[in-house]
C-alpha positions as CSV (number, residue, x, y, z in Angstrom):
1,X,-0.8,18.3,23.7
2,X,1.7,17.5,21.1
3,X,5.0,19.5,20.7
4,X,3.7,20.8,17.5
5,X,0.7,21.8,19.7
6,X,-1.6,19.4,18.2
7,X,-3.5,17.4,20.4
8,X,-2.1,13.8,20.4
9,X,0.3,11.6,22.0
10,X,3.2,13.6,21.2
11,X,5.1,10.9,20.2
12,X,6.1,12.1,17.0
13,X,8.9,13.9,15.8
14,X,7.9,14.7,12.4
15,X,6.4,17.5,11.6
16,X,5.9,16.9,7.8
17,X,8.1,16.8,5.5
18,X,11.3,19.7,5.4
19,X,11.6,21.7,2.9
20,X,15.5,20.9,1.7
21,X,13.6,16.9,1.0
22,X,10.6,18.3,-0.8
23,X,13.5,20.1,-3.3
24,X,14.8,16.8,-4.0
25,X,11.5,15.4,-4.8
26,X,11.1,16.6,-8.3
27,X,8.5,15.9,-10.8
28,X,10.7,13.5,-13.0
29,X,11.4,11.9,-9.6
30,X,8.5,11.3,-8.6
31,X,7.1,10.2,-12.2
32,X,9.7,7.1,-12.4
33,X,9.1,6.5,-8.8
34,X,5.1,6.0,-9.8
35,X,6.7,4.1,-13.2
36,X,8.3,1.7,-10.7
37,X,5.3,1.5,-8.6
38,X,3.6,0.2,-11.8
39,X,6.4,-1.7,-13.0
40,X,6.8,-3.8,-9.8
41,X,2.9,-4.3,-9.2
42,X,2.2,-5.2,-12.5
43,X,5.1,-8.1,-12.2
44,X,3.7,-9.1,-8.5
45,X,0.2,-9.5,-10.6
46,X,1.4,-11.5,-13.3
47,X,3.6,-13.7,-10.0
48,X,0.3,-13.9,-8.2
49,X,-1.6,-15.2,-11.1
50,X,-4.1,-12.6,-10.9
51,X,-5.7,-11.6,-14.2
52,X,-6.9,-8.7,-13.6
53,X,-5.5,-6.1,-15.2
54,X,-5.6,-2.6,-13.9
55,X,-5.5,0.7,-15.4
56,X,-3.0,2.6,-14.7
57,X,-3.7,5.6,-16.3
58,X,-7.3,6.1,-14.5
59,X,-5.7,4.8,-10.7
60,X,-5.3,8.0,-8.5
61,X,-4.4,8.5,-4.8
62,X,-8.0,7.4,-3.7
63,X,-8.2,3.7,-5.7
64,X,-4.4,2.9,-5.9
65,X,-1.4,5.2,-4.4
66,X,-3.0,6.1,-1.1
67,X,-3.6,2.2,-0.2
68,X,-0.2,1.0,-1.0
69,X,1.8,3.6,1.3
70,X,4.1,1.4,3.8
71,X,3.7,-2.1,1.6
72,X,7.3,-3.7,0.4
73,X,6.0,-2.8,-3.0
74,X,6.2,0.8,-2.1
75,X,9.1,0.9,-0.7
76,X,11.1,-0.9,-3.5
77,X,10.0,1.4,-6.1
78,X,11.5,4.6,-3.8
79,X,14.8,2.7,-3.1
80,X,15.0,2.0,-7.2
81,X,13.6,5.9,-8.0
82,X,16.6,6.8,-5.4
83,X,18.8,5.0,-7.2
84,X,18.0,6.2,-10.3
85,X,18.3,9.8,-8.9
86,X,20.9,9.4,-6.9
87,X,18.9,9.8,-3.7
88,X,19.3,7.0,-1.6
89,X,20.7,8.5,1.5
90,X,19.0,11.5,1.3
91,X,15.6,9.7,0.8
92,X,15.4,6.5,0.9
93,X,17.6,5.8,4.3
94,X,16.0,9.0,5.6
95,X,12.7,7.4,5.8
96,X,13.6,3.8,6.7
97,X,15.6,5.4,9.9
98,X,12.1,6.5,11.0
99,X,9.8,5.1,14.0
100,X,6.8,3.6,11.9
101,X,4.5,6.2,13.0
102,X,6.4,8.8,11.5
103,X,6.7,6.7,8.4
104,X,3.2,6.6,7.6
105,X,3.4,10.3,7.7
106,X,6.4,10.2,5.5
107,X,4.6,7.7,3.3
108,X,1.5,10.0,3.0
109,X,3.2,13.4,2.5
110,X,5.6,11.5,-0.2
111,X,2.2,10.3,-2.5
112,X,0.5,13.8,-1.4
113,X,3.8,15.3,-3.3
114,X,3.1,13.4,-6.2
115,X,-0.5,14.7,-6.2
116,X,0.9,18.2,-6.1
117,X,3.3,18.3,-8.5
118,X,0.7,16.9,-11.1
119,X,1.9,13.4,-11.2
120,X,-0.8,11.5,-9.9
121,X,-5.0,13.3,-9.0
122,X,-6.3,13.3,-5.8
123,X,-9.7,11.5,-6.7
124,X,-10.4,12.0,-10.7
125,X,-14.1,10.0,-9.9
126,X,-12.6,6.6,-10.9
127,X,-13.5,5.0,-8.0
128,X,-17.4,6.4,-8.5
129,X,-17.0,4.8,-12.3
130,X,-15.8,1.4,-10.9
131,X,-18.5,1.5,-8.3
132,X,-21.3,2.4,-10.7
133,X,-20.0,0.1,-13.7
134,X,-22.6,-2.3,-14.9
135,X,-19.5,-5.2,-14.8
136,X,-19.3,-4.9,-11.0
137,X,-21.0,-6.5,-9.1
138,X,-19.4,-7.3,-5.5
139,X,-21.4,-11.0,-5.7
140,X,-19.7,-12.0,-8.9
141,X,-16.1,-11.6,-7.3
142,X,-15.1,-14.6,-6.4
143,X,-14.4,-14.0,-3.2
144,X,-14.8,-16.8,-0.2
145,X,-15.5,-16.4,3.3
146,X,-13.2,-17.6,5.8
147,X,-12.5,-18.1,9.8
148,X,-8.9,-18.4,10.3
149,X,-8.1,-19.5,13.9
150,X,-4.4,-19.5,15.2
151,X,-4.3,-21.7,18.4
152,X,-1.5,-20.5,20.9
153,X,-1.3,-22.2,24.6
154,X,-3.9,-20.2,26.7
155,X,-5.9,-18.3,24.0
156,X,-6.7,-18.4,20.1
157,X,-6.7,-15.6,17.4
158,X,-9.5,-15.5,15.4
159,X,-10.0,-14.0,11.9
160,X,-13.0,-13.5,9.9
161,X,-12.2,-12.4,6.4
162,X,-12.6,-12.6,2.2
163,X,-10.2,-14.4,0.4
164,X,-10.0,-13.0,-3.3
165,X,-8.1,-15.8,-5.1
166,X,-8.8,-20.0,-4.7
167,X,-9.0,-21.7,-1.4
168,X,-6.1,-23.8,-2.2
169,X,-3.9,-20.6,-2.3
170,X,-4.8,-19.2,1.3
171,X,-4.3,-22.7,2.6
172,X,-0.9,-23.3,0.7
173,X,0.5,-20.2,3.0
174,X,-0.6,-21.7,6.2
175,X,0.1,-25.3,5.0
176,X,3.0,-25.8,7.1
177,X,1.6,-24.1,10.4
178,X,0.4,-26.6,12.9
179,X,-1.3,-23.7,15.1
180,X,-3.7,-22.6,12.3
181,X,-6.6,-23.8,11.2
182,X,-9.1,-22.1,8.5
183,X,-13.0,-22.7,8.3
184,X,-14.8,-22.2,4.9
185,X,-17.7,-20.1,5.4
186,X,-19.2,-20.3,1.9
């Protein structure tokens, strides 16, 4: 057992997040820190060339804020919302001196705040009306199967995965990699 008296590994030390951080976390906080969230995914779109364009307004924890926890893009919108505020030590270094196990906790209680203070809904069915839309349909994407084998002396990694954007992209970021290789499935 934990020391929280959880079953686990007891390898953590946090134990959620204390109550003299949650203060600081206030509701215009945690609006311009989901502002920057947008801000800075909208510009890595646009970067990307992707043309989809999302909806903001409809995203909730389930579709958007719950699967970006831990990315660089999340934790550049808290260090510019702690700027803003003034809560860079308090906050921001608070949760980048953390082992990453206890930063995915921070990460999720951080979002789970914005849920509770009304900034951002849990699961407001989005997800069900993307699923059930007549426009989607998971064989239009334009997506393309791929084996990606990275050859090390002794042994080889092997990845099977979907690649969302044109071939030439995923083979641009391994172009200069001698050890990889990548097998079009489609």
């Amino acid at each position: 057992m934990g020391r929280s008296g959880n079953i686990g590994w007891g390898i953590s030390n946090y134990f959620g997040l204390p109550n003299r951080k949650k203060k600081l976390l206030t509701k215009e906080f945690l609006t311009d820190f989901r502002d920057e969230i947008i801000r800075l995914d909208r510009e890595n779109n646009a970067k990307c060339g992707d043309p989809r364009e999302m909806n903001y307004e409809k995203e909730d924890y389930t579709t958007f804020y719950g699967q970006i926890e831990g990315t660089r893009l999340f934790y550049k919108a808290l260090k510019n919302a702690c700027k803003k505020h003034n809560l860079t030590k308090a906050i921001y270094e608070y949760a980048q001196n953390m082992e990453w196990y206890d930063g995915d906790c921070f990460d999720d209680d951080l979002v789970m705040e914005m849920v509770h203070k009304g900034v951002i809904e849990y699961n407001s069915g989005y997800l069900r009306e993307l699923m059930e839309s007549e426009d989607y349909d998971e064989e239009d994407d334009d997506t393309y199967k791929y084996k990606l084998i990275e050859k090390y002396k002794g042994y080889n990694v092997v990845e099977c995965d979907k690649w969302l954007s044109d071939k030439e992209s995923l083979e641009e970021i391994y172009k200069n990699k001698k050890n990889v290789e990548i097998i079009w499935l489609d």
